[in-house]
N, C-alpha and C positions, 0 to 999 in steps of 0.2 A: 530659682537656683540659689541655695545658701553658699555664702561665700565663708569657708572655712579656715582659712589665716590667711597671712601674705604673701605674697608672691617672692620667691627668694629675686635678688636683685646682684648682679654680675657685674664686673668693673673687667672688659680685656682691654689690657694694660699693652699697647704695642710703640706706642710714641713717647708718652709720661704724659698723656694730655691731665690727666685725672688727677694726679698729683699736688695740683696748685687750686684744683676745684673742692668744692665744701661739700658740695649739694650730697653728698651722700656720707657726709661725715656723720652721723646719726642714726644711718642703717646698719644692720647687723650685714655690707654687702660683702660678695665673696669676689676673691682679684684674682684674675687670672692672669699669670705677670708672664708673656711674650715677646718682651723687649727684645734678647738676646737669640731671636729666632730668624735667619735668616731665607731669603724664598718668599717673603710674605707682600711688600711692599707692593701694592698695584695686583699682582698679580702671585699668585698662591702655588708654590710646584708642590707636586706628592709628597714627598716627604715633608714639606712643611702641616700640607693637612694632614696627615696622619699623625704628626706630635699634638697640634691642634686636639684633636679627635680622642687623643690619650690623655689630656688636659681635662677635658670635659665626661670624658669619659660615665662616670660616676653621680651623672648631671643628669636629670630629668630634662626635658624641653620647657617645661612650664617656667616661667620667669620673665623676671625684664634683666635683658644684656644691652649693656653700654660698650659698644664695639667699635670706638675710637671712632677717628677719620674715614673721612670717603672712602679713602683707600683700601680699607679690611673691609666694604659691606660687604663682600661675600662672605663673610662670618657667618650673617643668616642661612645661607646654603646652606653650610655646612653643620651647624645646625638644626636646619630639617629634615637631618640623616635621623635625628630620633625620635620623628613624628612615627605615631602609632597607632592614628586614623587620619581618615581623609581628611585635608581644610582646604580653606581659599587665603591668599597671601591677598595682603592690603598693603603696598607701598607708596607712601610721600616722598616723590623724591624730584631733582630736577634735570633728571636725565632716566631715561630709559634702562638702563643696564639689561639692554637686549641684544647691546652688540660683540658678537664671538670673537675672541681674541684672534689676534693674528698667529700666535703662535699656538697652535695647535694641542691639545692635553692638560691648559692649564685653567686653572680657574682664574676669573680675573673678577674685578669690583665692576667691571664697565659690562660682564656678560652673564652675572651671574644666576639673575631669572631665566636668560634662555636657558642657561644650563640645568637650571631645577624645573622646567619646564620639558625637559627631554628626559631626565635622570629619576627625578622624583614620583617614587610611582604614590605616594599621598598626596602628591599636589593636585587636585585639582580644578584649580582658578585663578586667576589674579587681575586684582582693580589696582591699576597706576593713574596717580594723580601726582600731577606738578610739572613734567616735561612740554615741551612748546609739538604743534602736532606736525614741522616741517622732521623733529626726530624721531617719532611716531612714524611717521610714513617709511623711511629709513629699514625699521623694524621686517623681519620676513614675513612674508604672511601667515606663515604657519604657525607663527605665536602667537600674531595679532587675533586668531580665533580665539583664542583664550585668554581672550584679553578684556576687560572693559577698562576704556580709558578717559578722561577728566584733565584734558589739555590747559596749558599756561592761558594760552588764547580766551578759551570758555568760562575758564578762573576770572579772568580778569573783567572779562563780559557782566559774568554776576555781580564783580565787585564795583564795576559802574552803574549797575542798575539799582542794587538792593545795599551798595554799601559792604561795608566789612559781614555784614549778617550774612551776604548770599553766597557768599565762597562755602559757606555751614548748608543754605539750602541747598546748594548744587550738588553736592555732596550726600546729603542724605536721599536727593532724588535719584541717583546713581545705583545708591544702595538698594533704594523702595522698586525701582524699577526693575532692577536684576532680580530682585526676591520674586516678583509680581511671575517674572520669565519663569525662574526655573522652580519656586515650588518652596521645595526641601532644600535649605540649606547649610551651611557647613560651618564647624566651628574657624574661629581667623588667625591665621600671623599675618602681626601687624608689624612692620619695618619701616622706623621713618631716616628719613638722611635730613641732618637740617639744612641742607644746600638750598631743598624746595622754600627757607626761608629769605628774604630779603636781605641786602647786607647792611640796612640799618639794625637788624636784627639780632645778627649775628657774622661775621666773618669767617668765610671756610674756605678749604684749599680747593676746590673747583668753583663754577661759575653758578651763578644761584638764579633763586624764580624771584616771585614777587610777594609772595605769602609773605604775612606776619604774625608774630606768635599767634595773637588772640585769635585771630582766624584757625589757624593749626590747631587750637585748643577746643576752639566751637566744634572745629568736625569731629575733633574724638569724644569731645560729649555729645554727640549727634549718632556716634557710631556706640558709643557705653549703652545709652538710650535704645537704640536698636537693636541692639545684640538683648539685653534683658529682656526687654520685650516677645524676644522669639527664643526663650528661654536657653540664648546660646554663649558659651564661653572664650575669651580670646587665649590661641595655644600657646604664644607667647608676644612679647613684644622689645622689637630691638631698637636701637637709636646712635646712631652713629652723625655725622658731620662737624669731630671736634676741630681746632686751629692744631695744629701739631708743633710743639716747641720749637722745633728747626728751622722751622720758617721763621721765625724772627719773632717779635711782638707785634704785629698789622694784627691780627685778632685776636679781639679782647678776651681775657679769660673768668670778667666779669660779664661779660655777655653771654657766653657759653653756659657758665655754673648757674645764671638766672635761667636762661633756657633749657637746662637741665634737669632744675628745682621743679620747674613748672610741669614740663612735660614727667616726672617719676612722680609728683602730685598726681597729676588725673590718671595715670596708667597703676597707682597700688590701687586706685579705685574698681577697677576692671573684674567681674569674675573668670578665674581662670581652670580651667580643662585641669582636674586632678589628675 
């Protein structure tokens, strides 16, 4: 697969995280400023996705979007309203976001795979990696079919045996084995939260795993690797877990922009689904 330019690169703008950050001061990247949008925080009512959806409108899927805080990862959802074949979703995170809001009709950051899991008729798959598997079990079972999952617990297994390396093999045997099952497979959106990191790492507003960069960096070259190889593209790739100014100064906004730097580093490397 030739890779033909770069991947346009998206800044939504909903806290001011980005503001104080560098890491894309360089890119030609494009801001999508949602600051003054109210309905979004935690949880998303219609009206606020539909101005969402008017925003982007004009916007291909293919990219990497920068979609603040934990709090907006349903961004991705929403999102993959402009998928326009089938894929399998790949997310790093430290929570499942398989669990349905309490209030009924809305989208929320905590549920928004089950929801693209019922809604999304291009979805079909998703590997989560980063969550502990007592939140896993939690999960309905009717998602869990379509699921392949890569628990805190088994993470950390590897990482006692093989060291920071094995968190990357466990990982790519996840992938080698699922390919092995079903055959034919699909091009990926890739969604990371960096909660799934350590908070030596990084500091974010929910509770975090135990990953560390380098290890988070090994599997997406372990996953670039694997995708060329089976000559397949990623449809897009998002990254959320910024610190959000309101909360104070507890996380650094020099840790975040290194973790930023690094991860839009290996993700313009990616070929991506024209």
């Amino acid at each position: 697969m030739k890779k033909e330019k770069e991947p346009q690169i998206f800044l939504m703008d909903l806290s001011g995280a980005y503001e104080t950050q560098k890491f894309w001061k360089e890119e030609q990247s494009i801001w999508i400023r949602l600051g003054d949008l109210s309905g979004t925080n935690c949880y998303c009512d219609e009206p606020a996705v539909q101005v969402i959806k008017e925003k982007i409108t004009d916007f291909t899927l293919t990219g990497i979007h920068f979609i603040d805080s934990g709090n907006y990862h349903y961004m991705t959802r929403i999102w993959m309203d402009k998928a326009k074949k089938p894929f399998s979703l790949l997310v790093f995170d430290n929570h499942t976001d398989m669990q349905l809001p309490a209030f009924g009709g809305l989208l929320s950051c905590g549920g928004w795979i089950a929801d693209a899991l019922e809604s999304v008729e291009m979805l079909d798959y998703v590997f989560l990696v980063g969550p502990d598997q007592q939140a896993f079990d939690q999960v309905e079972q009717g998602y869990k079919d379509r699921v392949t999952f890569l628990s805190r617990e088994k993470l950390q297994e590897a990482r006692e045996k093989d060291g920071k390396a094995g968190v990357a093999v466990l990982f790519l045997e996840m992938l080698s084995d699922y390919a092995k099952k079903k055959g034919n497979l699909l091009p990926i959106y890739l969604s990371v939260d960096k909660d799934v990191l350590n908070e030596q790492e990084v500091k974010t507003t929910w509770s975090q795993g135990d990953m560390s960069l380098e290890e988070l960096r090994n599997c997406l070259e372990e996953l670039q690797a694997f995708l060329k190889e089976r000559n397949l593209p990623l449809q897009a790739a998002d990254v959320c877990g910024e610190w959000e100014p309101s909360k104070g100064s507890e996380g650094s906004v020099t840790g975040h922009d290194h973790a930023n730097h690094e991860l839009l580093g290996i993700l313009k490397g990616f070929d991506y689904e024209e």
